[in-house]
C-alpha positions in Angstrom: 5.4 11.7 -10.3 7.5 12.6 -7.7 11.2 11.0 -7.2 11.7 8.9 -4.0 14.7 7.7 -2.6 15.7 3.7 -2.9 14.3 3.3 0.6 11.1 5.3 0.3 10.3 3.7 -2.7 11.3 0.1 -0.6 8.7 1.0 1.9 6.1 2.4 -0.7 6.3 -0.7 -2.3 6.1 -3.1 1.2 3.3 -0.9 2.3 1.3 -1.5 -1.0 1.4 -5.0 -0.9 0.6 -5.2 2.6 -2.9 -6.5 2.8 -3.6 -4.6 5.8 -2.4 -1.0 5.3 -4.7 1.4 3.1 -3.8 3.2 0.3 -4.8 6.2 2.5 -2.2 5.5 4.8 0.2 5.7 2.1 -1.1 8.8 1.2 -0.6 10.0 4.8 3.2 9.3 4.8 4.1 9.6 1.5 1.1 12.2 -0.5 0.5 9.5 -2.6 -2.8 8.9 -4.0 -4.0 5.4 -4.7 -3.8 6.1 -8.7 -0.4 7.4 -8.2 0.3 3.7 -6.3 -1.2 2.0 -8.9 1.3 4.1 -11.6 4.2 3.5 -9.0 3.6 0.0 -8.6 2.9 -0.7 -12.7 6.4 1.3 -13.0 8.2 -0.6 -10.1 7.3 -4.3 -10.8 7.8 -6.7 -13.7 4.3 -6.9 -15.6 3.3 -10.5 -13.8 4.3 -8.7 -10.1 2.1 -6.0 -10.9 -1.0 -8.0 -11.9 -0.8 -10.0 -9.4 -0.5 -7.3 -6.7 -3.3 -5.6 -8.7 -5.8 -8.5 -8.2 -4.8 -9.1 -4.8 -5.5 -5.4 -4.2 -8.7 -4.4 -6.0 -11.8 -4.2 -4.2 -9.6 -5.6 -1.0 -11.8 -4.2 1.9 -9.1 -3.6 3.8 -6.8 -1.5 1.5 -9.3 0.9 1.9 -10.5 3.1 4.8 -13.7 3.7 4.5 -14.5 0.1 3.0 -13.0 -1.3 7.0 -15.6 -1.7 9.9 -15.4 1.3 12.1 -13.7 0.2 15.3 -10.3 -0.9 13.3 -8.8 2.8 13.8 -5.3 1.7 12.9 -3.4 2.0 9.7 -1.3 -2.1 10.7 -2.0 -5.3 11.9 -0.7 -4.8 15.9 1.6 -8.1 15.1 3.3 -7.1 11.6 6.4 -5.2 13.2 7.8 -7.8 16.0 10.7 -7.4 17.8 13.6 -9.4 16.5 
């Protein structure tokens, strides 16, 4: 697996857990595929974090692309980065 800075791996992490971004756009920015993720995120969290974040992700129609209806052609929610 490859090494990723603290902030990479921050962002990896964030963008996991987001319900709305999918795994593919992961892979996108960071060539990461979603069973790399999976090994990140297992690696990454304590043991209840990860199982949580692994229920809350599988089969989540929306953490994967092709699983989404095909007019939502983004890879975020337009209101998850506001301007503070």
């Amino acid at each position: 697996m490859k090494k990723f800075n603290e902030s990479d791996l921050s962002r990896i992490i964030e963008m996991a857990w987001e319900d709305r971004t999918p795994f593919e756009a992961i892979e996108a920015q960071f060539n990461l595929s979603e069973t790399q993720v999976v090994r990140l995120m297992r690696n990454s969290l304590k043991g209840s974090s990860f199982r949580i974040w692994r229920k809350r992700a599988s089969g989540r129609a929306t953490k994967h692309q092709k699983l989404r209806r095909n007019d939502v052609i983004r890879a975020y929610c337009p209101t998850q980065y506001k301007n503070r």
